[in-house]
C-alpha positions in Angstrom: 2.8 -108.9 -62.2 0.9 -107.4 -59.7 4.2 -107.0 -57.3 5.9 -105.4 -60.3 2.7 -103.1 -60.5 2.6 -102.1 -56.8 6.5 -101.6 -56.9 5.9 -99.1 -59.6 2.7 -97.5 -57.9 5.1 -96.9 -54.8 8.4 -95.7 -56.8 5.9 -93.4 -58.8 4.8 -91.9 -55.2 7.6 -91.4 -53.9 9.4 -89.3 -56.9 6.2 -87.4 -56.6 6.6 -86.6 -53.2 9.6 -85.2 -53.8 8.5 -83.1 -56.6 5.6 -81.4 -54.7 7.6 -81.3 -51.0 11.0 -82.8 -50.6 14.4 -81.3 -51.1 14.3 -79.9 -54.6 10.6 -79.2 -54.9 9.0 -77.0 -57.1 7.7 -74.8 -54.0 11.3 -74.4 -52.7 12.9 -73.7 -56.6 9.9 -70.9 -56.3 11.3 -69.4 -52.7 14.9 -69.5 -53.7 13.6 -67.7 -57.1 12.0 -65.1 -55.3 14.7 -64.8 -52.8 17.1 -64.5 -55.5 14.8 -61.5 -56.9 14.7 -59.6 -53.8 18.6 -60.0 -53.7 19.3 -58.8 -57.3 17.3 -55.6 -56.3 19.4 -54.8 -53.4 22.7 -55.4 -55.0 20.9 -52.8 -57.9 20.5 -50.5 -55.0 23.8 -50.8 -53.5 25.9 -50.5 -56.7 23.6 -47.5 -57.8 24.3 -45.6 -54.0 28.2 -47.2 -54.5 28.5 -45.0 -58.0 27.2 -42.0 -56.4 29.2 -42.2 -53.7 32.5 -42.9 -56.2 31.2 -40.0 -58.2 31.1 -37.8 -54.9 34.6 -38.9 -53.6 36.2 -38.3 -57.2 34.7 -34.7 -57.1 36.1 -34.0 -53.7 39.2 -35.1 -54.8 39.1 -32.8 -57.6 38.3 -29.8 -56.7 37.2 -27.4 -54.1 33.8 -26.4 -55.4 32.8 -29.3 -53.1 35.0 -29.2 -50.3 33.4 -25.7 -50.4 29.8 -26.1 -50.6 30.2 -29.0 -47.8 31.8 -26.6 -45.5 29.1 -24.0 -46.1 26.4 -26.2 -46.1 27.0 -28.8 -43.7 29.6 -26.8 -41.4 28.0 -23.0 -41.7 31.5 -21.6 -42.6 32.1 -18.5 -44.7 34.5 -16.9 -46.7 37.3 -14.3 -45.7 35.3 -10.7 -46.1 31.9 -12.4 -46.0 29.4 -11.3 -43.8 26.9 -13.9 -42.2 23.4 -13.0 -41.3 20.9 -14.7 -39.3 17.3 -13.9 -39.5 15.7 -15.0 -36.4 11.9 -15.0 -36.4 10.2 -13.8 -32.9 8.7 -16.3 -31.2 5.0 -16.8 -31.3 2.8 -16.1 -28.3 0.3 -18.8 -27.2 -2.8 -16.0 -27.0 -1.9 -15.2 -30.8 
């Protein structure tokens, strides 16, 4: 009986062990949750920046509103008959 008891006392260890800190345990279920969390987010991110980035492709497809404002914005190009103008400030003296 008392072999039967120790046997027990030893099986019952050892399945807690591997509760608390083996493969499995409830610490690593709780990394892989949180892992898993921080993962979810990023994909969230990605597919969010991936729609505007479809939504910006279809409208250059489309049209050339935004070929346009690209080219004037990012490129400093003007129309045919437009007339560019650039203010430049004077520069500052040290003494003022």
């Amino acid at each position: 009986m008392r072999w039967l008891l120790l046997l027990l006392t030893v099986l019952f260890l050892a399945l807690q062990f591997n509760l608390w800190v083996g493969k499995g345990s409830l610490a690593e279920v709780s990394n892989l949750e949180s892992s898993n969390r921080l993962l979810e987010a990023e994909v969230e991110r990605m597919r969010s920046q991936n729609s505007r980035l479809g939504a910006e492709v279809i409208d250059l497809k489309s049209g050339y509103e935004a070929v346009e404002e690209r080219a004037r914005g990012e490129l400093g190009m003007i129309r045919d008959g437009e007339t560019f103008y650039q203010i430049v400030e004077p520069e500052q003296k040290k003494g003022d």
